[in-house]
C-alpha positions in Angstrom: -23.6 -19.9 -33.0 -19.4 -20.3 -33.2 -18.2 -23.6 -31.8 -17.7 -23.6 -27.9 -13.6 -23.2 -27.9 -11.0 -24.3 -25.3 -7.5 -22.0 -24.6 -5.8 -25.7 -24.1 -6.5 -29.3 -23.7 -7.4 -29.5 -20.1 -5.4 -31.2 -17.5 -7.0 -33.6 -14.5 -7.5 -31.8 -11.6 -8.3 -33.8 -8.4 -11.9 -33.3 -6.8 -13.0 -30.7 -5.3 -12.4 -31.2 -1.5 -12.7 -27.7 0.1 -10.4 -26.8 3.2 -11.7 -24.8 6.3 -11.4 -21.5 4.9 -12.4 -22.1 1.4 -15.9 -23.3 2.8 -15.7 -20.9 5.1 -15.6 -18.8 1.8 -18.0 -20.2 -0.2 -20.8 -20.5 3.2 -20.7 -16.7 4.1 -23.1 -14.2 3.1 -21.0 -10.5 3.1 -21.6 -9.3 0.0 -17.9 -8.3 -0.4 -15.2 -10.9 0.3 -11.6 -11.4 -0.5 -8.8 -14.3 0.4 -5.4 -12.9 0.0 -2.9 -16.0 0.2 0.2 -17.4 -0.3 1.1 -18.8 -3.8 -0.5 -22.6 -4.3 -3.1 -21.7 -1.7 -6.2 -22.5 -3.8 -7.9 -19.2 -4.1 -8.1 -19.8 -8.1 -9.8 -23.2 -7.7 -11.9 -21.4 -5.5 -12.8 -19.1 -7.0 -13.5 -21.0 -10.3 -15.6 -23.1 -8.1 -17.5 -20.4 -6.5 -18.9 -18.7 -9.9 -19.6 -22.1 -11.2 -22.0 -22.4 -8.1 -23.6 -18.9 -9.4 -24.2 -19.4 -12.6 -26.5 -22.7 -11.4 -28.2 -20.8 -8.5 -28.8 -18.1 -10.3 -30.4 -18.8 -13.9 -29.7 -16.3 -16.6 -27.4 -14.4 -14.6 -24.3 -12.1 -15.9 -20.9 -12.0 -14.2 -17.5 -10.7 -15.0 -14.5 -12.5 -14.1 -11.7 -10.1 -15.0 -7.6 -9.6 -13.7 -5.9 -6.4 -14.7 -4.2 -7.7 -18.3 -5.4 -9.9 -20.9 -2.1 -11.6 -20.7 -2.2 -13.1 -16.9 -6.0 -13.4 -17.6 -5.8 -16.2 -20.5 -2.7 -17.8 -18.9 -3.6 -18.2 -15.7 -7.6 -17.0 -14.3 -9.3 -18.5 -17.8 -6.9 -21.7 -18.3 -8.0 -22.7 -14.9 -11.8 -22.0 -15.4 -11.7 -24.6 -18.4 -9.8 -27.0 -16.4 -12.5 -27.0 -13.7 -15.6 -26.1 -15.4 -17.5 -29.7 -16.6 -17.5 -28.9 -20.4 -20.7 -30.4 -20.9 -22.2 -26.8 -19.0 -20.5 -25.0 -21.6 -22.7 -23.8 -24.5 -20.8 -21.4 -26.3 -17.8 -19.7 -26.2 -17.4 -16.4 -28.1 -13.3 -16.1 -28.0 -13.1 -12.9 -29.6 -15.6 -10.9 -27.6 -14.9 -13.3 -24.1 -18.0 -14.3 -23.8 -19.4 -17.5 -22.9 -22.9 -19.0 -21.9 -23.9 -21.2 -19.4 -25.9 -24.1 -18.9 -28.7 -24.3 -16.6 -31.6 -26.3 -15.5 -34.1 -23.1 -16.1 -36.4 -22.7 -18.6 -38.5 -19.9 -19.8 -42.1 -19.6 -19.7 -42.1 -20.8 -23.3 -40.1 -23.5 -22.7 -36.6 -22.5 -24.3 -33.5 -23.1 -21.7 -32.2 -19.7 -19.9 -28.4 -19.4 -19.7 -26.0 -17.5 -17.5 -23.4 -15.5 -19.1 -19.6 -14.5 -18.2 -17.8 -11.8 -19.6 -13.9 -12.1 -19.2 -12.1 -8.7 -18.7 -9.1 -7.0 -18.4 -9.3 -4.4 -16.2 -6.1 -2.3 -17.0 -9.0 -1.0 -19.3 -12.1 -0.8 -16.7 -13.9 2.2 -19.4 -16.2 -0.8 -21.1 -17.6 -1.7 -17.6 -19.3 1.5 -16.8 -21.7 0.6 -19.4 -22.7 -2.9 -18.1 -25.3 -4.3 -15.3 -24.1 -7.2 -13.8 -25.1 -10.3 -11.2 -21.5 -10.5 -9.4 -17.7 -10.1 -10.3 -14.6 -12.4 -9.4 -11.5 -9.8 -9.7 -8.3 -12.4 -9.2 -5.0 -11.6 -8.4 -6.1 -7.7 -7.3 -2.1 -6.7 -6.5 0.2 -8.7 -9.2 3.6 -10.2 -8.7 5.3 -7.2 -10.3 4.1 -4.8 -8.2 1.1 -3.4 -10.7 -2.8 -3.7 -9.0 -6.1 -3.2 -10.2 -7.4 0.3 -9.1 -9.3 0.3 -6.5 -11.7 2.6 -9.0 -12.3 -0.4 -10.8 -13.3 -2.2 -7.9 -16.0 0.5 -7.4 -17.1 0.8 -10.3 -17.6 -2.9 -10.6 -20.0 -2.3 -7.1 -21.6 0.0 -9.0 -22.7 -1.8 -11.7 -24.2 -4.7 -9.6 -28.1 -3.9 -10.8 -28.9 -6.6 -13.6 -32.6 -8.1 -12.9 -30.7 -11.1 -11.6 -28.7 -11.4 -8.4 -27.2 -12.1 -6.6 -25.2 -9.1 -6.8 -22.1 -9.5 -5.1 -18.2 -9.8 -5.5 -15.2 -11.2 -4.6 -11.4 -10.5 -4.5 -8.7 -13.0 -5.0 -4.5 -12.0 -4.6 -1.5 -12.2 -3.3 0.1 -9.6 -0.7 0.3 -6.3 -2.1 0.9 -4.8 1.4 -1.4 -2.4 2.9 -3.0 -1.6 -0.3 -7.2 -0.9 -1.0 -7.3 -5.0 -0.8 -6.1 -4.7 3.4 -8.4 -1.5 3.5 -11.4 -2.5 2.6 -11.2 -5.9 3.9 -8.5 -6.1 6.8 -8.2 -3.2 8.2 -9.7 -3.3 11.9 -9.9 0.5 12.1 -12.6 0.2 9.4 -14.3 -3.0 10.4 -17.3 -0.5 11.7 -17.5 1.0 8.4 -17.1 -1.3 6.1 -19.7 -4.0 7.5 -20.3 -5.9 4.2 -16.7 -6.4 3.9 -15.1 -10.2 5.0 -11.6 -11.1 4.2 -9.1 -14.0 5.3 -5.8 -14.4 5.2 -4.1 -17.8 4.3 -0.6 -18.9 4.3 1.0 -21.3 1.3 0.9 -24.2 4.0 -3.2 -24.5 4.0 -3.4 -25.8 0.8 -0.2 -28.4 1.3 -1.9 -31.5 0.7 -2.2 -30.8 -3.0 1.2 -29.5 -3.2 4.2 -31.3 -4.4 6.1 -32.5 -2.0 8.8 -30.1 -0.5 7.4 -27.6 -2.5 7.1 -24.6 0.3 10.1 -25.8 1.9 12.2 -25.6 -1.5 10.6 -21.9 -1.9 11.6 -20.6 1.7 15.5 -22.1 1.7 16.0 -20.8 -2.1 13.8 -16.5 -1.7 15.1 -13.9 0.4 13.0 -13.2 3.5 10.6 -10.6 2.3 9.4 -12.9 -0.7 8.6 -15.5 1.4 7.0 -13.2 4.0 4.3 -12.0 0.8 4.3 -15.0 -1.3 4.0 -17.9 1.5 2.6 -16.2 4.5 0.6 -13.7 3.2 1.8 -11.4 5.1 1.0 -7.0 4.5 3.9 -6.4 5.8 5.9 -7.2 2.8 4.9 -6.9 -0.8 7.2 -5.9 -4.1 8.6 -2.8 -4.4 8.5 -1.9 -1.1 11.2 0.7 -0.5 12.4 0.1 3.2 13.0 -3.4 3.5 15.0 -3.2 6.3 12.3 -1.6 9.1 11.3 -4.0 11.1 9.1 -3.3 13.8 10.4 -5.3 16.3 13.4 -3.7 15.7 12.9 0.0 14.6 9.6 0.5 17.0 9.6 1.4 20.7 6.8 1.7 23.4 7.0 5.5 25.4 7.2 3.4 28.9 10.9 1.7 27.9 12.6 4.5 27.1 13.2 7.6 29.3 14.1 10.9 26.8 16.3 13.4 28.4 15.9 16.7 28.2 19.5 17.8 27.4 19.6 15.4 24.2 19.0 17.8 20.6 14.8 18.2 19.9 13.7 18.9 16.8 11.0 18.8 14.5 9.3 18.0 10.7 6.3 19.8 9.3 4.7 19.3 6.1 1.9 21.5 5.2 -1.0 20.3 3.5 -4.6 22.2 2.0 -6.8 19.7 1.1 -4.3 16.9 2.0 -3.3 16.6 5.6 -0.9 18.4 7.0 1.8 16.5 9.6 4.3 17.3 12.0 6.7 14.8 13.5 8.4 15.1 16.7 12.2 13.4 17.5 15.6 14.2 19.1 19.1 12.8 18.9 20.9 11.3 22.2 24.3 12.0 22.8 25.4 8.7 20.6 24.2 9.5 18.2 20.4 7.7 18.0 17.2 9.3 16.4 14.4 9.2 18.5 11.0 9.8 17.3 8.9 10.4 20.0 5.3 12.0 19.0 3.5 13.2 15.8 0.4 15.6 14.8 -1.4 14.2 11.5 -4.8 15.9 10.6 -7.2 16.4 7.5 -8.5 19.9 6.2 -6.1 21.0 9.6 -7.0 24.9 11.0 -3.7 26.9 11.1 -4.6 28.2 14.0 -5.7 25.3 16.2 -2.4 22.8 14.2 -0.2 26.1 15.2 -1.1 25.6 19.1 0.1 21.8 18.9 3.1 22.3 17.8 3.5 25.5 20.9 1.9 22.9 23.4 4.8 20.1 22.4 7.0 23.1 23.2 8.3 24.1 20.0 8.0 27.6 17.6 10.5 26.2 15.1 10.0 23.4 13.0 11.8 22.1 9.7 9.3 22.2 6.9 9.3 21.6 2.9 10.8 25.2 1.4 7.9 25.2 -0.7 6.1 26.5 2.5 7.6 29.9 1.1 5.2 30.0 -1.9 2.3 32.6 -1.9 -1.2 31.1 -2.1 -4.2 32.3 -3.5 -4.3 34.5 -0.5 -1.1 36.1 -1.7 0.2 34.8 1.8 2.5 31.4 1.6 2.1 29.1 4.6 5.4 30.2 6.5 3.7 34.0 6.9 0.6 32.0 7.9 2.1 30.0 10.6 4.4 32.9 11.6 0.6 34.8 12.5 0.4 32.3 15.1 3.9 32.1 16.4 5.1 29.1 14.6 8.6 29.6 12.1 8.5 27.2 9.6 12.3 26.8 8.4 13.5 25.9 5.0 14.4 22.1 5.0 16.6 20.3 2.3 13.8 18.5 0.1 16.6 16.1 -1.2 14.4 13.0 -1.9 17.7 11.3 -3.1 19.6 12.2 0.1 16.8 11.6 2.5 16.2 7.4 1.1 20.0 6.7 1.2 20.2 8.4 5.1 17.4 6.5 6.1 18.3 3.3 4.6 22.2 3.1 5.6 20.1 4.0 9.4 17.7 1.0 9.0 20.4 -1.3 8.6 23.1 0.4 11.0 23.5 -1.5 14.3 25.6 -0.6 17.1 28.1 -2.9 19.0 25.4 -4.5 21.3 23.1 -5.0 18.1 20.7 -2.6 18.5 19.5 0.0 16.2 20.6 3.8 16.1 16.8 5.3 14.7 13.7 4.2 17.1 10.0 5.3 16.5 7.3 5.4 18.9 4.8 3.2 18.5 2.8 6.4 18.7 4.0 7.7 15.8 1.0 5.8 13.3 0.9 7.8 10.9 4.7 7.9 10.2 5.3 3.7 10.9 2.5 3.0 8.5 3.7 5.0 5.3 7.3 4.0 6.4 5.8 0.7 5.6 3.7 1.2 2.5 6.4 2.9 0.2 7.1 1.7 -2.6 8.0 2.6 -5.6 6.3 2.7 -8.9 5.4 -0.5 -11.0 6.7 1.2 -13.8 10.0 1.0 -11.5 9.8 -2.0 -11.4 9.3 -3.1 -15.4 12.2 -0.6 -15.9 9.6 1.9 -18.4 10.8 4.8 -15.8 13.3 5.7 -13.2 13.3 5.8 -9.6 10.0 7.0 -8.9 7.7 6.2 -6.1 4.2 5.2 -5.9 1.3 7.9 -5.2 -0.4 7.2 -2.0 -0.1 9.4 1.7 3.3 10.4 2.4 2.5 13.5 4.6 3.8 12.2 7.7 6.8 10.6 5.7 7.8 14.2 4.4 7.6 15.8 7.5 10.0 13.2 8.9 12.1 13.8 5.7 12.3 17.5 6.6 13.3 16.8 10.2 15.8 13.9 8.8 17.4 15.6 6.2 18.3 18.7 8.7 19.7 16.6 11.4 21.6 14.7 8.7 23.1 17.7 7.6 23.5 19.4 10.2 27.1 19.7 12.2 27.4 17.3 15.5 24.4 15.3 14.9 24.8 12.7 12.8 27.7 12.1 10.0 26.6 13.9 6.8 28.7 11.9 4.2 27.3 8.8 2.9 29.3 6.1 1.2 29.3 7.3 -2.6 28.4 11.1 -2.2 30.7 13.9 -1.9 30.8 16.6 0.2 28.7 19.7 -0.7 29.7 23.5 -1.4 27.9 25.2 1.6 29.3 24.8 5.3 27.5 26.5 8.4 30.8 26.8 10.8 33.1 25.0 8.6 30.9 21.7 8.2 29.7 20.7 5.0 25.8 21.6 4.8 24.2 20.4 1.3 23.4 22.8 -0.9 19.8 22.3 -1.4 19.0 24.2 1.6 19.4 27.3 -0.9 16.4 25.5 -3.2 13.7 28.0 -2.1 13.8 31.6 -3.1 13.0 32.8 0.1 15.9 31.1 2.1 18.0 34.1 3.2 21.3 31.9 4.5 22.7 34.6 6.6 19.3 34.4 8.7 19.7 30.8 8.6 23.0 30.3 10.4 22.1 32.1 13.1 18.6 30.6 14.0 18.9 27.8 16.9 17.4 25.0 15.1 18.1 23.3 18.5 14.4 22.9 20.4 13.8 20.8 23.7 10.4 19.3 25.1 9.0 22.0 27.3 6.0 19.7 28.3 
């Protein structure tokens, strides 16, 4: 056997004195669980703490303690295991193949000692676990500071592997913020609390753990980070998290409720449709007053959607014209594209600009406009769910963020985001509504009665302008 092996000399750490929630934690019997904190919130000693208690209960046990690189697994998730872990449990430590024994009081029926084992694993590389049986898992920090996460495949996997001979098969999830991410769905997301019954999560600010803090130490970090850092890394909050896109929507600001705001009818209606197969397919409802201000009043967001039966919705909100992605032109494998579809049942999908470029700075300059009296100039129902929730979630790609690729967003839902970027981009573009010239962008080559009009709208094969400057894009509630 090699000599057990330390990463570092380890440091004193005080005792073990749980707080509320962390023996809250370590008490409750979900078989799923995850804290998602503020920095310096003891969810590493924690956890530390809680597979010690595992490897003792349960005799001859395997877990796997992983994070998603080697890297941030040695510095920070192993370092603090062999600060906490009592060295005298320690048997051996395999450094090469991160393995290590444990301990126990069991014995054999022969008599020999029976150890538990941990594995230690990166999970940026999750292949080698589909070939394990394991007791429990510990996956820490599931949404890192720089914007990368563990898949939430891993995290299934890992579930499914829990079928070694000894239990007590369970696991547990330690992070930061990373928004509304697989973390908040599983765990936090009271829509799914039905669902996912197994499933237990808190949510702890910096301040719980303050008593083993420095002092001023949270204080120093909110006067010296912008808002949204300490809103992820000191409350905890899903609401902010790095990378996200529009940092500028605020709820409180940006959201109305349908019983403080009166719509007129003579204000411009349009709408936003983005078609979907076997992703969803959304339609978004909104006007503009006569000053200017986007109102988005209502939206339509449904899975596997029947043309038909999504085709009536739109009629019954009192529309036949909608703004939709120009791909809608395409033929399918029914040699019929989704605008002769929709046309079957009286709805006109029209070519919108798909100008991802032109739709992010529009929106963003309208996030932070405000008018004399303070208030915004673009307001979204609070019905609008679907839209306010992947307003909030995007964010661009980690890869972004390391600077290994450019501008490009993260996968996740963005149906009911498109269709809003089809209704956006054609009010933004189009004369009267709402000023079409940016700072930093020139004016474009098309006009549709002398106004500039950007020339995307000519993307799509199909777009025949001269049919296109005489259709009323102009629709009104008829409800």
């Amino acid at each position: 056997m090699s000599r057990r092996r330390r990463l570092s000399p380890p440091r004193k750490l005080a005792t073990y004195d749980p707080h509320p929630h962390q023996k809250a934690f370590h008490q409750d019997t979900h078989k799923y669980r995850a804290i998602v904190s503020g920095v310096g919130a003891g969810k590493t000693r924690m956890g530390v703490e809680e597979i010690i208690k595992w490897t003792q209960l349960y005799p001859g046990s395997l877990g796997v303690i992983g994070r998603l690189t080697a890297k941030s697994l040695r510095e920070t998730t192993q370092r603090r295991f062999f600060e906490v872990c009592d060295p005298s449990l320690i048997e051996e430590y395999n450094k090469s193949e991160e393995h290590m024994w444990i301990r126990t009081n069991a014995v054999d029926e022969e008599g020999n000692p029976v150890y538990s084992e941990i594995l230690f694993y990166h999970l940026d590389d999750p292949g080698p676990l589909g070939s394990l049986d394991i007791s429990y898992f510990w996956i820490d920090e599931a949404h890192e500071p720089d914007g990368a996460e563990v898949p939430e495949a891993t995290f299934q996997m890992l579930t499914a592997r829990l079928r070694h001979p000894v239990g007590p098969w369970r696991g547990f999830v330690t992070s930061n913020s990373g928004g509304k991410d697989w973390v908040w769905d599983r765990f936090f997301n009271p829509k799914k609390r039905a669902t996912y019954t197994e499933y237990i999560g808190w949510n702890v600010p910096t301040r719980a753990n303050a008593k083993y803090l420095p002092p001023g130490y949270e204080d120093e970090l909110r006067k010296n980070n912008p808002p949204t850092w300490v809103s992820r890394f000191l409350d905890g909050s899903f609401d902010a998290f790095e990378g996200q896109v529009y940092t500028d929507f605020d709820e409180a600001i940006h959201v109305y409720k349908d019983e403080d705001v009166d719509l007129a009818p003579q204000w411009d209606y349009g709408a936003g449709f983005d078609f979907g197969v076997t992703a969803p397919t959304a339609c978004v409802y909104g006007c503009v007053d006569h000053d200017g201000d986007i109102w988005m009043y209502a939206e339509d967001y449904e899975a596997d959607a029947d043309i038909e039966e999504f085709a009536h919705k739109i009629k019954n909100r009192g529309f036949t014209d909608v703004n939709a992605d120009p791909a809608t032109g395409s033929k399918g494998p029914n040699k019929k594209s989704p605008r002769q579809l929709y046309q079957e049942f009286g709805v006109n999908l029209l070519p919108a600009s798909n100008d991802e470029d032109y739709f992010m700075k529009l929106f963003i300059n309208l996030l932070k406009k405000r008018k004399k009296d303070g208030t915004a100039v673009i307001h979204i129902s609070s019905k609008c769910v679907y839209l306010i929730d992947q307003i909030k979630k995007e964010a661009w790609d980690p890869l972004t963020l390391k600077g290994t690729t450019h501008d490009k967003l993260k996968k996740q839902p963005n149906h009911a985001r498109d269709a809003f970027k089809y209704f956006l981009n054609t009010y933004g573009m189009h004369p009267g509504l709402l000023n079409p010239v940016l700072p930093g962008r020139g004016k474009g080559s098309l006009s549709v009665g002398g106004e500039w009009e950007h020339p995307s709208y000519e993307e799509d094969e199909d777009f025949d302008r001269d049919d296109y400057v005489h259709m009323d894009i102009k629709r009104r509630i008829a409800q």
